[in-house]
C-alpha positions, 0 to 999 in steps of 0.5 A: 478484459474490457471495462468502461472506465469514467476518468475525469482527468489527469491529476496535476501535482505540486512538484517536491523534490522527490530526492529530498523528501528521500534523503529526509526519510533516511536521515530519520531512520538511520537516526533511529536506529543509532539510537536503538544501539545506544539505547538497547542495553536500557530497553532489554532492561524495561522489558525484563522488568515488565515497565510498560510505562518506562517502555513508552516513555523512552521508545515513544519518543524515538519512534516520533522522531522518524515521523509523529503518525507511525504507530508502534507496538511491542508484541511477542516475536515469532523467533524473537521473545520480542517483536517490535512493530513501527507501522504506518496502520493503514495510511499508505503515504507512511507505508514506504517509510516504515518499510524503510525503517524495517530494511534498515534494522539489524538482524534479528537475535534471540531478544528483538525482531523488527517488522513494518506493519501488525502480522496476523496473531496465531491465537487470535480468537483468544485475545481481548482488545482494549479500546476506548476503556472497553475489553472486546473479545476478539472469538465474539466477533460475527462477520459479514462477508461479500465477494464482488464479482471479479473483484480482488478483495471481500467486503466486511461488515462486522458486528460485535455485542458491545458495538451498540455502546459504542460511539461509531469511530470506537467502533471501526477501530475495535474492527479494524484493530480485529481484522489486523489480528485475523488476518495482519495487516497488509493482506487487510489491506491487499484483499479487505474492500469495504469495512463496515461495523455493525449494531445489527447482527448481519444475516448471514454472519459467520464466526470470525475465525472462517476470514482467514479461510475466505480471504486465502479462497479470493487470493488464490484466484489472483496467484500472477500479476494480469493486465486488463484493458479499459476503456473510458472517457476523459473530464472533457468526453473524449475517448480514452484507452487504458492498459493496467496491472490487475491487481494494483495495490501500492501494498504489494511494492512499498517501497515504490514510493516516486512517480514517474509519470513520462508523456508521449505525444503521437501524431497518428490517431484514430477516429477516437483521437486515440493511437494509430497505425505509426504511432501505436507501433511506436507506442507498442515498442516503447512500452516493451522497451520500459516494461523489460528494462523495468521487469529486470531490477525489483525497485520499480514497476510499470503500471498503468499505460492510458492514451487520450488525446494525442498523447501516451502517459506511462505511469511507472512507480519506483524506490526515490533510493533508486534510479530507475527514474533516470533509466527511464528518461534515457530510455525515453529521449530519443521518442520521434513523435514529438518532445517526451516529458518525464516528471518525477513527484512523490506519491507513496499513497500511489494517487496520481493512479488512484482511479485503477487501483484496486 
């Protein structure tokens, strides 16, 4: 699949010592959870009285600790009388954290389950959600609903009644808080495209209970990873060829939270500057090389290949716990067309790729 694809230039980034932000992430989990089982007797206790109030007061704080934009909630649980939730709600540089906050809790007892983000709610269109001093019904909601060709996701345009009262920032998170509960959280963000609540009633609204149904259709046609070739130019116009998973999401591995960015200049060009004879020989073969070193372990995943200019940029993304980074530089070392450079920067929200997602 050939697409034409503008790509102004290569995002450069201030270096962070990707080991260290890990090791900050891992003390403030595990600081959590200590104190979770100081404090467990205490917080079985507040829920068993009902005190919501002394519920926040003695959880809020805990979970501030880990990082001050987490947002958490106490749901019922699924196998659990409780679930507790410690979500990044939407922002996918705090995705990786509040993953490892989950893979870090104890197991599950008859009390407490633990999840990373808001699950879809079973009973959805019955529920009535409190924002800014308003109940909205969730089963009065109408959607409008887009699919774009050969796109992975449907376009939301969302209209309640009480919407013409409300300021528009209430408005997108009444909507944003719905779909949450329609369809959880991560497939809103692995199939949901553009959102947009309405004053109007869309034409060809439909009952929000039919999302789930129109999601789950869209999703069927994505089941397997694919890759897609592009085609582009670069900032400067010159040519530019791309090979990328298709879909690509950072929702789909959250814990994939390190760049790793390796550049291979090759000597062989075409007309285009773009990769020839030798040289896309030796790119072919070291790009099967990452790929099966990679397709072996779950904590890191090739993503994107884009060559432009007398050089091939590999763009892996893996677990700062890992070290799939290290495996790579070595794999990379012995490159015949020149000096290989390998970086390693931080990026949960996957921006240095942000142009290929989808």
């Amino acid at each position: 699949m050939a697409r034409v694809w503008k790509y102004a230039s290569m995002r450069l980034f201030g270096r962070k010592n990707a080991d260290q932000e890990a090791r900050r992430a891992g003390e403030a989990v595990a600081g959590f959870w200590a104190w979770w089982h100081e404090t467990r007797a205490r917080l079985d206790g507040l829920m068993a009285a009902g005190d919501d109030k002394g519920l926040q007061e003695v959880l809020g704080p805990a979970v501030a600790a880990i990082h001050p934009d987490l947002v958490w909630d106490v749901v019922p649980g699924g196998e659990a009388a409780h679930a507790l939730v410690v979500t990044a709600a939407g922002d996918a540089e705090l995705r990786p954290l509040a993953h490892r906050w989950a893979a870090a809790a104890p197991p599950s007892d008859l009390l407490w389950e633990f999840h990373p983000s808001r699950r879809a709610s079973p009973r959805a269109l019955e529920l009535t959600l409190p924002v800014d001093g308003y109940d909205i019904a969730l089963g009065a909601f109408k959607l409008g609903l887009r699919m774009p060709p050969n796109q992975p996701r449907v376009d939301v345009t969302a209209y309640h009644p009480l919407f013409g009262e409300l300021e528009a920032d209430t408005r997108m998170d009444a909507t944003l808080l719905a779909l949450d509960h329609l369809l959880g959280e991560d497939d809103v963000a692995r199939w949901v495209g553009e959102i947009t609540p309405a004053t109007f009633e869309p034409i060809d609204a439909v009952a929000a209970a039919h999302l789930p149904a129109v999601v789950a259709d869209v999703a069927s046609g994505y089941a397997d990873d694919d890759w897609v070739r592009l085609e582009g130019r670069t900032g400067s116009g010159a040519a530019l060829a791309a090979v990328a998973r298709h879909p690509l999401r950072p929702v789909d591995r959250p814990l994939l939270d390190q760049h790793v960015a390796v550049t291979l200049p090759y000597r062989h060009r075409d007309g285009d500057g773009l990769p020839a004879d030798a040289s896309l020989a030796a790119l072919r073969d070291v790009e099967e090389r990452v790929t099966a070193l990679l397709d072996a372990r779950p904590d890191a995943a090739l993503t994107v290949q884009l060559s432009a200019e007398g050089q091939s940029v590999l763009h892996v993304y893996a677990d700062s716990t890992g070290d799939a980074a290290d495996r790579v530089k070595e794999l990379v070392a012995g490159w015949p067309e020149g000096r290989a450079r390998v970086d390693v920067t931080a990026d949960p929200a996957w921006t240095a790729i942000a142009p290929f997602l989808t």
